[in-house]
N, C-alpha and C positions, 0 to 999 in steps of 0.2 A: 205372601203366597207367590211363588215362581208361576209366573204365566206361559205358557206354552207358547212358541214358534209356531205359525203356522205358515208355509209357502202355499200361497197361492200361483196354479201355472199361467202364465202370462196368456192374454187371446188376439191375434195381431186384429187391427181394425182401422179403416181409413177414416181420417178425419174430413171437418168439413171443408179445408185447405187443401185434399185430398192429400196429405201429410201420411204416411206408415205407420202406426204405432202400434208398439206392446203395451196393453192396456190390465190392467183390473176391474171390474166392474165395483161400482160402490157399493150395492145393496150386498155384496159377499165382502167385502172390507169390513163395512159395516157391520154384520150380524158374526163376526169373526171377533170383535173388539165389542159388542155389547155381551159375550157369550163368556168373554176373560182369557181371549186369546191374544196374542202380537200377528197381526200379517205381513207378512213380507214376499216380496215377487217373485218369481222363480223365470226365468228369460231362457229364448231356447238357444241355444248356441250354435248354428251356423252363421255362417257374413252374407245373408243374404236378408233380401224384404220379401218377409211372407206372402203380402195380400198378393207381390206379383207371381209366386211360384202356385205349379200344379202340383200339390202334393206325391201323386205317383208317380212323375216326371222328376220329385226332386235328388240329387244323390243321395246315397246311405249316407249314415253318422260316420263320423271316424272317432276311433279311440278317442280322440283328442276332445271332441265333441261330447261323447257320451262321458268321459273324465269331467266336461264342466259340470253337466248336468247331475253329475251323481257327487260335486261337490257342496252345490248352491242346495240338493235335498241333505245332505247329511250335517248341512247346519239347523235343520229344521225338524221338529218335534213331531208334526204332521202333517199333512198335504191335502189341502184341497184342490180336485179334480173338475173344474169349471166345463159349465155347458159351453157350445161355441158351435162354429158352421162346418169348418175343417178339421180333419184331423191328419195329424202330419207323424211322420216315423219320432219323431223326440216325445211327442205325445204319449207311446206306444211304448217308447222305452223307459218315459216314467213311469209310468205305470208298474211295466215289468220289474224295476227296480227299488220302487216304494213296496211292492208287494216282497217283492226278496228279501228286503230289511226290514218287515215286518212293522212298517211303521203306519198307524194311525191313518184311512184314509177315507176321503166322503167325496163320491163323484156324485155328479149334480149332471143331468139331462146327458149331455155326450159325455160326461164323464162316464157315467154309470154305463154306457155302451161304450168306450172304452174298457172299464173293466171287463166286458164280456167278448170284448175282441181285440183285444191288445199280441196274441197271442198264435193268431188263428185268421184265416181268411175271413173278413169284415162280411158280418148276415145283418144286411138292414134291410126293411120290408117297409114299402109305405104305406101310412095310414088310411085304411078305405072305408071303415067304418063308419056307421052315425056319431060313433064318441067325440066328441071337439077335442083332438089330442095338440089340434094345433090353434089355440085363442088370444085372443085378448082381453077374455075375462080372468080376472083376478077369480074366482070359481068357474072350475072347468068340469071337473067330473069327479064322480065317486074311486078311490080307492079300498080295496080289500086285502085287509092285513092279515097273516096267517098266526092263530093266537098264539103260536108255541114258540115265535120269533123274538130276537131280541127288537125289532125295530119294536113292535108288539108291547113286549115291558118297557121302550120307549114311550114309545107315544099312549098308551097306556086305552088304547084301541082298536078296535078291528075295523074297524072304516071310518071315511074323512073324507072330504073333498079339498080337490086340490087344485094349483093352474096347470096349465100343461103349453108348452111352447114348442113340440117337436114334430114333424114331418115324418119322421120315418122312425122305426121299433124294433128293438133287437130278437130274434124269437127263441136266442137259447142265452143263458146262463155262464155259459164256461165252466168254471169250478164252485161259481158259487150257489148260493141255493137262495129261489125267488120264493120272495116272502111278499109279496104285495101284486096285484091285477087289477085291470080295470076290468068294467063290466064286460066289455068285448073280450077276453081275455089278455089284453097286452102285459108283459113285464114290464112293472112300475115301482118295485124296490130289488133288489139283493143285496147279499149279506154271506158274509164271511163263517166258517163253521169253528173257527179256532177262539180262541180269546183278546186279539187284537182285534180291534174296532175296524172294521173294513166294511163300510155301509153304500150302498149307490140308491140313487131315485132318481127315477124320471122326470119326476115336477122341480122345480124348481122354490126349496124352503125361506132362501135368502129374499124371495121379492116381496113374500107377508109374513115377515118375521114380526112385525109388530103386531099384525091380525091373527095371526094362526097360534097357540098354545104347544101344537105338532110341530109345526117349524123353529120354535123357540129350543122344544125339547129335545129336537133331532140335533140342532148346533153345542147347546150346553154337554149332552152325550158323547160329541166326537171331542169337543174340550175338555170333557172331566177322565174322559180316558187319558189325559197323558198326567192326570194331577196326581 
């Protein structure tokens, strides 16, 4: 069996040498290669170190830039959309360009907001409610999946409790349609309405993929889409 490419987008992060780096997270390597994918990195291409710029201070892409970025995706089968702290215009432009090429895509915490502001003046609201959207338990809160949903015929039900690691909450959609809420109302999945696999969630599935049966099925689902 051909196993699927999958780029993962790189997330820059300072080491304990205070060193610069484009990182991977392991538990998304991981649950990408127990799932019967290949991972491989996806790096952003300007000559500069991330952790020192301000995102809206940085310059535009040039051709040349957004050329690398849409070479290192078009070697790859699908694209994972990684949570992270910043989000930077190459972020925005993969986004915009995996969705163009209709390729296979699972944003994870800022990914999935991403999807919904990739496009558009960035709507992030932060979290004031009782719900712990932002924890350190491995269970954080209830989710509520809409039956009629593919995540739905995924996980093969309408609520689950999840973790949650995010600060701030998207409160519209963009083009997709929210298929998942927590009890306070927040968007906590969307999904694509076409037949490419185009899924985002809030929580984060890669961090109990071995405890969760939901998180197992949401990665085997974005893999068996390119099978």
């Amino acid at each position: 069996m051909i196993r699927p490419i999958i780029g993962i987008i790189a997330r820059c992060e300072l080491s304990e040498t205070k060193m610069n780096l484009n990182v991977v997270h392991e538990a998304e390597r991981i649950a990408i290669l127990k799932s019967g994918g290949i991972p491989i990195l996806v790096l952003p291409p300007q000559r500069v170190e991330y952790n020192n710029e301000v995102p809206r201070k940085m310059k535009r892409l040039t051709d040349e830039e957004k050329m690398i970025l849409r070479t290192q995706i078009d070697k790859c089968d699908g694209i994972l959309m990684p949570g992270g702290d910043k989000m930077y215009e190459y972020d925005r432009y993969v986004t915009e360009y995996v969705l163009q090429s209709q390729k296979p895509l699972l944003g994870i915490c800022m990914g999935m907001q991403l999807m919904c502001t990739y496009n558009k003046k960035i709507v992030l609201e932060m979290n004031d409610s009782k719900v712990e959207h932002f924890s350190q338990k491995k269970k954080a809160h209830m989710v509520y999946i809409k039956e009629q949903s593919k995540l739905y015929q995924i996980c093969k039900k309408d609520n689950f409790v999840v973790n949650s690691r995010h600060r701030r909450h998207v409160i519209d959609a963009n083009d997709f349609c929210v298929v998942a809420r927590s009890e306070d109302g927040v968007i906590e999945a969307i999904e694509g309405a076409g037949d490419i696999f185009q899924l985002g969630v809030q929580w984060h599935p890669e961090l109990d993929y071995e405890q969760s049966e939901e998180s197992r099925q949401i990665f085997r689902a974005f893999i068996n889409s390119m099978l």
